[in-house]
SEVEXZA-324470 format. One record per residue (C-alpha): chain; y, z, x; residue in three letters; residue number from 1. Coordinates in pm, 1 decimal, decimal comma. Each point is the difference from the previous one (the first is absolute). Last residue first. Layout:
! residues N
[A [Y Z X] ala NUM]
...
This chain:
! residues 315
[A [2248,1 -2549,0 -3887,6] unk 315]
[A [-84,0 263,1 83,0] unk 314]
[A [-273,4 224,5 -143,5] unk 313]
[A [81,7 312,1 -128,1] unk 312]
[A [-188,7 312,7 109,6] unk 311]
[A [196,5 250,2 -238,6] unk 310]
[A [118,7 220,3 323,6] unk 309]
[A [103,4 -296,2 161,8] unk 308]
[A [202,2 -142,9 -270,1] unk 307]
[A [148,4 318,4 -34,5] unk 306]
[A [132,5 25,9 362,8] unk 305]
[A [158,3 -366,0 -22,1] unk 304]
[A [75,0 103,2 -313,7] unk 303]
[A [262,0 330,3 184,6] unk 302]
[A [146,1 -188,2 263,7] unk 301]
[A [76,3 -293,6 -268,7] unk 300]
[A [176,5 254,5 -224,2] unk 299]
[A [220,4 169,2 312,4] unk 298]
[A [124,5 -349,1 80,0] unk 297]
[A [90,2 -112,5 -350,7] unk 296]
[A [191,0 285,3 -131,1] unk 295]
[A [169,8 14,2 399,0] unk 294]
[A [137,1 -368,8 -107,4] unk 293]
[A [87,9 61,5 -344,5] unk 292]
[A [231,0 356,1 104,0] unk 291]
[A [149,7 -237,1 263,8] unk 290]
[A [102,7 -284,4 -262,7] unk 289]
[A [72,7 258,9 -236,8] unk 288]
[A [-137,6 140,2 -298,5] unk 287]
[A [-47,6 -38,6 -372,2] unk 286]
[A [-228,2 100,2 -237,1] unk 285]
[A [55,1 -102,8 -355,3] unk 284]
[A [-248,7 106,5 -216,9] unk 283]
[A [-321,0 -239,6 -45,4] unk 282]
[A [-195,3 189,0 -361,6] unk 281]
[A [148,4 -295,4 -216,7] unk 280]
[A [256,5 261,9 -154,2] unk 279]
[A [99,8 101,4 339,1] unk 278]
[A [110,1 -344,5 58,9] unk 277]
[A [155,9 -90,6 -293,0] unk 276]
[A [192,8 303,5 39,8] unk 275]
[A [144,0 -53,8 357,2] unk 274]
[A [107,8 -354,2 -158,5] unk 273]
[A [198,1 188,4 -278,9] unk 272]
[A [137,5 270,9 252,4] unk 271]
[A [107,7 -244,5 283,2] unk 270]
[A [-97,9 183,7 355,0] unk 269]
[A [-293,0 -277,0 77,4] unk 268]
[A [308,6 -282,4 -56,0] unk 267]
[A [185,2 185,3 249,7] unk 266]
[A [-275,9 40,2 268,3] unk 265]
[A [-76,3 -368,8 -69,8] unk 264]
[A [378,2 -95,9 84,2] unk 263]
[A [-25,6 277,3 316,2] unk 262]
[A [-302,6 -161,1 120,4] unk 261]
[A [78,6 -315,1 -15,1] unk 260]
[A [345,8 11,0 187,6] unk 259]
[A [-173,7 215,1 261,0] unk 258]
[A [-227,9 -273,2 38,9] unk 257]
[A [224,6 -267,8 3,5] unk 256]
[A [214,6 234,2 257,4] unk 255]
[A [-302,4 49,1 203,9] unk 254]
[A [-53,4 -366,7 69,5] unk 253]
[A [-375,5 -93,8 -130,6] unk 252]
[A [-199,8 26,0 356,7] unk 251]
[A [-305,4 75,2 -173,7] unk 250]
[A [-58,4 -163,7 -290,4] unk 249]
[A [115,4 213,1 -282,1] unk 248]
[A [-153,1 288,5 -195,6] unk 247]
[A [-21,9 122,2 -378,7] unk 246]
[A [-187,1 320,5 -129,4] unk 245]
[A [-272,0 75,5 -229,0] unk 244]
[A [-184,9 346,9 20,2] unk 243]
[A [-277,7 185,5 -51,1] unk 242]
[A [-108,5 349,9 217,2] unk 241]
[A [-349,7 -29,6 19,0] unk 240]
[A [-342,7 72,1 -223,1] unk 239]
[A [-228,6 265,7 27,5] unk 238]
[A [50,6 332,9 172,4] unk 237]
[A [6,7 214,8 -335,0] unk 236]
[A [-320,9 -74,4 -105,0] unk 235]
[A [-135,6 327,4 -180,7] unk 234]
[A [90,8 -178,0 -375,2] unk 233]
[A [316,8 168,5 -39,6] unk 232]
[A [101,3 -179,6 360,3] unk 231]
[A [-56,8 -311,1 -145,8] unk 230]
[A [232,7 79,0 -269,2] unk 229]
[A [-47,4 -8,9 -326,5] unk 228]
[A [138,2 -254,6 -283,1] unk 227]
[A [187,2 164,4 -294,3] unk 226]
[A [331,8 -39,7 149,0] unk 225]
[A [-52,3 -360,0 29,4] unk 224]
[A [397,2 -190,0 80,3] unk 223]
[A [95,7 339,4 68,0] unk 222]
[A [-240,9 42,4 296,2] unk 221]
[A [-201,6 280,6 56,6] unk 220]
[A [49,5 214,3 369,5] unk 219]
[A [-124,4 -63,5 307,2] unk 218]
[A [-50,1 -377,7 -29,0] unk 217]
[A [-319,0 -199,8 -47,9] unk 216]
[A [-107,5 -22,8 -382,6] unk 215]
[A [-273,3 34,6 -138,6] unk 214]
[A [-212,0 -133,7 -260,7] unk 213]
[A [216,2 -256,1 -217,1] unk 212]
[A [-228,8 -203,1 -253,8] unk 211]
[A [43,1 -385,7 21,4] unk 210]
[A [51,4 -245,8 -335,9] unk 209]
[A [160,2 253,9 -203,8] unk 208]
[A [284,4 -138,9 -51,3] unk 207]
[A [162,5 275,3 155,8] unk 206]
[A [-208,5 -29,8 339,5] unk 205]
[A [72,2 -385,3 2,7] unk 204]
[A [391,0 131,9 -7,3] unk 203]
[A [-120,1 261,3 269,8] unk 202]
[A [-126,2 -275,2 232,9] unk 201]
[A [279,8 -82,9 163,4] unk 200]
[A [225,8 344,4 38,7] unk 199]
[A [-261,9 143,9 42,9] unk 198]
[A [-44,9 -196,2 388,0] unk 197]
[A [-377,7 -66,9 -3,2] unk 196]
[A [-359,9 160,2 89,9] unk 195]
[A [-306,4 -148,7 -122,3] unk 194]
[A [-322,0 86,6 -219,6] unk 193]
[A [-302,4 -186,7 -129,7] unk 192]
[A [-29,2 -359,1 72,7] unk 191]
[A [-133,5 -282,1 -154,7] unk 190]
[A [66,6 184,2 -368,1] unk 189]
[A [247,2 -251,0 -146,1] unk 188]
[A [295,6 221,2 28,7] unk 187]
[A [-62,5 86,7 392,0] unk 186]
[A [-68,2 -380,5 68,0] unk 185]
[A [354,0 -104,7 -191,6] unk 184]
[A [140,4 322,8 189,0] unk 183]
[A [-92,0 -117,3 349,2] unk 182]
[A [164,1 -320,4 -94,2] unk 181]
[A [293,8 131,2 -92,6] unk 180]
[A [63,3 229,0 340,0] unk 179]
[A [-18,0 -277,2 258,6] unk 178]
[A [-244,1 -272,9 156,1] unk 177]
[A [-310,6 211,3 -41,4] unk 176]
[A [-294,3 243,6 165,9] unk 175]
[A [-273,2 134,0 -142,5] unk 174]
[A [-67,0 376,2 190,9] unk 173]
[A [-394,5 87,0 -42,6] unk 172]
[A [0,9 347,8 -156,9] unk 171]
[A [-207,7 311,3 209,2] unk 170]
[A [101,9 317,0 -138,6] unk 169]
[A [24,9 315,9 249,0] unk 168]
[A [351,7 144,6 -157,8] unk 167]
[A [243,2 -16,5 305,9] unk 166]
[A [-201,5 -340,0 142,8] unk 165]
[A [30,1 -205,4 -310,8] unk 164]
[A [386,8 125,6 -78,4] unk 163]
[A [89,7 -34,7 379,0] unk 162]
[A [-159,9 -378,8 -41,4] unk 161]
[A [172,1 -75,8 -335,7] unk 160]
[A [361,8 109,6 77,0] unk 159]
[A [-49,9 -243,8 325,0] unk 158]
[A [-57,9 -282,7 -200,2] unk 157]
[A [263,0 90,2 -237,1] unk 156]
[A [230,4 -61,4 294,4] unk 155]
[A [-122,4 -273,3 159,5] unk 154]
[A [-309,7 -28,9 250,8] unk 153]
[A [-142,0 -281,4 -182,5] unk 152]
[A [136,2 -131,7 -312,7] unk 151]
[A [208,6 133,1 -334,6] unk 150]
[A [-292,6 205,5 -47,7] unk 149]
[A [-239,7 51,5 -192,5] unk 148]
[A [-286,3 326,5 -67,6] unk 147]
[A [-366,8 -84,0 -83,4] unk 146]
[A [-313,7 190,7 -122,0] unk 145]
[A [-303,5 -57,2 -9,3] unk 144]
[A [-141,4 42,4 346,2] unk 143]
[A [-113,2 385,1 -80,0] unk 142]
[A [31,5 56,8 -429,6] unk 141]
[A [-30,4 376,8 -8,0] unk 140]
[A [228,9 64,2 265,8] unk 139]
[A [211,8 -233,5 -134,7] unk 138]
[A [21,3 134,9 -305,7] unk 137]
[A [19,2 381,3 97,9] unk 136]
[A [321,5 -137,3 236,9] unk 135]
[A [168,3 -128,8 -323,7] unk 134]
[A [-38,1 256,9 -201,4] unk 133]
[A [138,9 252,4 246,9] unk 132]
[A [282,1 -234,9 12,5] unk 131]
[A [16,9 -39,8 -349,8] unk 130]
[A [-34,6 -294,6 -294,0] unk 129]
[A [-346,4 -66,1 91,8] unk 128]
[A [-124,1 -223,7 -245,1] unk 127]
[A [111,3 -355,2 42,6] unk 126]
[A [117,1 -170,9 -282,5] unk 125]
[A [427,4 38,2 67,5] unk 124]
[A [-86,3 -130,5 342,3] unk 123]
[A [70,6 267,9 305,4] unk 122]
[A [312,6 119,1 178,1] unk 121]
[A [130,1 211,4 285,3] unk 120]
[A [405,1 5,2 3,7] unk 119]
[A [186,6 -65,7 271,7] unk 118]
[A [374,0 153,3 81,8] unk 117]
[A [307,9 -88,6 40,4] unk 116]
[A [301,1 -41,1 233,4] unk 115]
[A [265,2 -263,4 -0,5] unk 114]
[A [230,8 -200,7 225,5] unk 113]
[A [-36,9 81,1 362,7] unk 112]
[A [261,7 -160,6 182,4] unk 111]
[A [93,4 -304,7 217,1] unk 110]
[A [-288,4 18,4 318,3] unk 109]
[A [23,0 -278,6 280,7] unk 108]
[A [-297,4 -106,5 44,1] unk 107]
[A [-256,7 -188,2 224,5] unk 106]
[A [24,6 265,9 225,1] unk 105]
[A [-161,9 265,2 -243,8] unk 104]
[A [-180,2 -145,8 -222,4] unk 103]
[A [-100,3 -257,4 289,3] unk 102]
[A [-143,3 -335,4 -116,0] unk 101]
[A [-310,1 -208,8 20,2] unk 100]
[A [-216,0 299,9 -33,2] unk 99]
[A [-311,9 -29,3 197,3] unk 98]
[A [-234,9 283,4 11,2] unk 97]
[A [149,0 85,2 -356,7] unk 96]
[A [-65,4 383,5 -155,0] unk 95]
[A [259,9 256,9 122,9] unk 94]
[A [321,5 -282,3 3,8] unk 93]
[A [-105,7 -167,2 -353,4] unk 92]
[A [-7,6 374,8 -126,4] unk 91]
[A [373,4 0,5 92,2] unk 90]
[A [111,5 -301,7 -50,5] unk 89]
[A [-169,0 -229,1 -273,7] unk 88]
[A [-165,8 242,5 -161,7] unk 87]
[A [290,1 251,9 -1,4] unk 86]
[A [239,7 -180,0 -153,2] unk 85]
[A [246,5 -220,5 60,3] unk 84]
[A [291,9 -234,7 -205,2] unk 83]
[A [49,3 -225,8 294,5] unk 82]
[A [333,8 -146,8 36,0] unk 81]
[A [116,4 -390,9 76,2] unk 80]
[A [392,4 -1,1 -52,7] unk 79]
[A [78,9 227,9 295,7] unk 78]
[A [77,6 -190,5 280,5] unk 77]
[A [-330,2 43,8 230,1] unk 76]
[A [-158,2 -329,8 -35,7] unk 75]
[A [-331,7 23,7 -189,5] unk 74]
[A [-322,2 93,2 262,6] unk 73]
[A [-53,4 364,5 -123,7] unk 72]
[A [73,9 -106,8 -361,1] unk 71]
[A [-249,2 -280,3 -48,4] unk 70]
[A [-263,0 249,2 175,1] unk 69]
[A [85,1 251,2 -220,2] unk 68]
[A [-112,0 -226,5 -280,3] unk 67]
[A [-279,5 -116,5 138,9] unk 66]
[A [-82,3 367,2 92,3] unk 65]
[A [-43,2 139,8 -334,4] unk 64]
[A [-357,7 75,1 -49,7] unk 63]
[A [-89,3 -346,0 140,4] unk 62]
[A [246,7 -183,0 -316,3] unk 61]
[A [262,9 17,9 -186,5] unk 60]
[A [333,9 -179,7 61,7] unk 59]
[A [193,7 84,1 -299,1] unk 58]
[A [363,2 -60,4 20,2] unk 57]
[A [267,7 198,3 -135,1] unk 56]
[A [357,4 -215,4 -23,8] unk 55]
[A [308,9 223,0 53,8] unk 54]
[A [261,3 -226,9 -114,3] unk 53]
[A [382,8 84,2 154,0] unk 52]
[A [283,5 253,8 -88,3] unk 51]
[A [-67,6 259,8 156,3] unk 50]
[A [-45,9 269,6 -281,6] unk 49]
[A [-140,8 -237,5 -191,5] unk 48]
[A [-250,2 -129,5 157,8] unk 47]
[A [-86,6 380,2 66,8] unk 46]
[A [-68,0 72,0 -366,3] unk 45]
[A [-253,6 -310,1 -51,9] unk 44]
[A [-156,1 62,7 369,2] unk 43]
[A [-83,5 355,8 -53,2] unk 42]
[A [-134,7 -94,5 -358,4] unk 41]
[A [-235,9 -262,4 130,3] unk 40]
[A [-120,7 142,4 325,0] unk 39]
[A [-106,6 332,7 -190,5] unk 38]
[A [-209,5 -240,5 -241,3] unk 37]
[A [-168,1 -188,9 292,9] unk 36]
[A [-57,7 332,5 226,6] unk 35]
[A [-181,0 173,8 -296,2] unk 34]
[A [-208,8 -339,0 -110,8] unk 33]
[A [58,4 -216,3 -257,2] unk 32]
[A [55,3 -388,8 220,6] unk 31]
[A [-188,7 44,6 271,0] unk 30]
[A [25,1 162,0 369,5] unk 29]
[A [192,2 -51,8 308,9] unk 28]
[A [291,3 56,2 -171,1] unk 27]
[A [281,4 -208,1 217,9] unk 26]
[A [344,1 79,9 -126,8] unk 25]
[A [204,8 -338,3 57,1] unk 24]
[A [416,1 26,5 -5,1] unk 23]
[A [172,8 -264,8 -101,0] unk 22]
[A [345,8 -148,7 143,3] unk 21]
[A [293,1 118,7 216,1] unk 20]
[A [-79,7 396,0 29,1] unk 19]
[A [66,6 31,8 215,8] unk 18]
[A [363,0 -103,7 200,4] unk 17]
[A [-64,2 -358,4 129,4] unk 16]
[A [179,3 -208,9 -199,8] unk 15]
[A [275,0 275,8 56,0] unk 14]
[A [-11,9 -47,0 403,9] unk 13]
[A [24,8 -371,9 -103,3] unk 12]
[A [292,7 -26,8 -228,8] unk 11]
[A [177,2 259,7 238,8] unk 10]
[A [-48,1 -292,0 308,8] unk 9]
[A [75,2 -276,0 -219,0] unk 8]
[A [327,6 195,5 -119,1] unk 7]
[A [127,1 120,4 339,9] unk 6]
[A [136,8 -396,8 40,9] unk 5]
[A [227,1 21,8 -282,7] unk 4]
[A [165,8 352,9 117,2] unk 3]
[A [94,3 -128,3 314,9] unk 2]
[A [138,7 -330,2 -168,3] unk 1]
């Protein structure tokens, strides 16, 4: 009889072991986009490892912060995740008066999940295929030239102002609703350069819709070996560390996060998955929860200096 009446009691405490049902990544961005297709493979390979959907969920809009938003108010148990990036955290931090959220006390880091780097591009039909190129054209065509972005004050956004002010040109930044429609625009001539993830736009790149101009990383990437660096061009200051990374609402009990972290952490150490990343130009990156949290600290310290040295307006 003892025994009979534990039961209820171990029938709930494993009801409520997570993960019990899905498991929402929140992209704050669209469907295509770096974060979006990172999202999607993470989540196929970690549903299962644990046993349980992970849905992604795109909640784009306001250069990310809707999304984060949704996240920063969800209840703190671990089934409603934000799949981050800089433009909604970190660069939201340095450039929003009146951020309705904390990136830092609003939450609770997981892990980093991948590196990369971004890649300047222009339209397949538009002439300057260099970075010395490009800054003779623009120089030559004052107030005709445009650069997008995925929206204001994001991270592409921010690529586009240190590029402007390191090399003198003057290009009117067009902003947009995520990375595809930039590229539609960039394609169809409205607008003349932008900087994305290359692991996004290097398929359009190879189709020979978009011409690769430089990229932003210390080295050349394996995923375009033939595509310069910045810092070949003269610019080696341009362009930020990139990342995408996955956080909880603050408050999510450390042992759901520590389970999280260590199942991601596992599924980030599997040699097939690890290669489908680095083949896409994202390798796997991971960290702690701690390591995360002093990675987003030290970035926002350092954009919040940035943006005042590029005169940024607020938003």
């Amino acid at each position: 009889m003892g025994a009979a009446m534990l039961l209820p009691a171990a029938a709930r405490a494993q009801k409520e072991t997570w993960p019990a049902r899905p498991v929402r990544f929140i992209v704050a961005w669209p469907p295509g986009g770096s974060a979006d297709v990172t999202a999607r493979l993470l989540a196929e390979q970690l549903a299962r490892k644990i046993g349980v959907p992970v849905v992604v969920e795109n909640r784009p809009g306001a250069g990310g912060r809707i999304g984060a938003q949704l996240v920063a108010r969800a209840d703190p148990d671990g089934y409603t995740l934000l799949f981050g990036a800089p433009s909604e955290l970190t660069i939201a931090a340095a450039t929003v008066r009146s951020l309705p959220y904390d990136p830092v006390k609003d939450f609770q880091p997981v892990t980093q999940v991948v590196s990369g780097a971004f890649m300047l591009v222009v339209d397949a039909n538009f002439g300057p295929g260099t970075v010395a190129e490009l800054i003779a054209y623009a120089k030559a065509n004052p107030g005709k030239i445009n650069y997008a972005s995925y929206g204001n004050n994001t991270t592409n956004h921010i690529y586009g102002a240190q590029f402007c002010a390191a090399t003198g040109i003057q290009a009117a930044h067009v902003p947009y609703k995520g990375g595809a429609p930039a590229w539609n625009d960039l394609m169809a001539g409205q607008v003349q350069f932008m900087f994305d993830n290359a692991a996004v736009v290097m398929p359009l790149v190879r189709s020979g819709k978009l011409k690769a101009v430089a990229v932003l990383s210390p080295d050349r990437i394996r995923l375009s070996p033939d595509t310069p660096t910045m810092a070949e061009a003269g610019y080696p200051h341009i362009g930020l560390r990139s990342w995408l990374g996955l956080l909880a609402p603050a408050k999510t009990p450390g042992d759901i996060v520590d389970h999280l972290h260590d199942e991601i952490a596992a599924v980030l150490k599997m040699p097939e998955f690890a290669r489908q990343l680095d083949e896409r130009g994202m390798p796997a990156n991971s960290s702690t929860p701690a390591e995360f949290g002093r990675v987003l600290r030290a970035e926002i310290a350092m954009l919040k200096s940035l943006v005042h040295e590029l005169g940024l307006q607020l938003e």
